[in-house]
C-alpha angles and dihedrals in degrees: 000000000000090000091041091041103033088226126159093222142339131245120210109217110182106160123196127202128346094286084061099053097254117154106162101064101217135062115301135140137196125236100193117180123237138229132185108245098011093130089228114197120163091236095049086053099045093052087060130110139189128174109238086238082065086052113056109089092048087055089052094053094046092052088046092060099042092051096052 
């Protein structure tokens, strides 16, 4: 993620049970790519939204790496 994304780092977000903001009831996590500076907080960025055509070319390049 940090090569295909050009992040500085990387945050793990994995939630359990409805106290613990979970909303999908099986096993998932988040990799969400950080930036310094980016001023991260998990309700600004789940109050986020993209549309999948934005993101495209960042999937590509993430399958890219993964496969290599």
């Amino acid at each position: 993620m940090k090569e295909a994304r050009q992040c500085d780092g990387v945050t793990v977000l994995q939630n359990n049970e409805p106290a613990g903001d979970q909303h999908a009831f099986h096993y998932h996590l988040h990799l969400v790519p950080r930036f310094v500076g980016d001023h991260f907080s998990e309700e600004l960025w789940k109050a986020q939204k993209s549309n999948p055509e934005d993101r495209v070319d960042y999937a590509l390049a993430l399958r890219s790496k993964l496969s290599a």
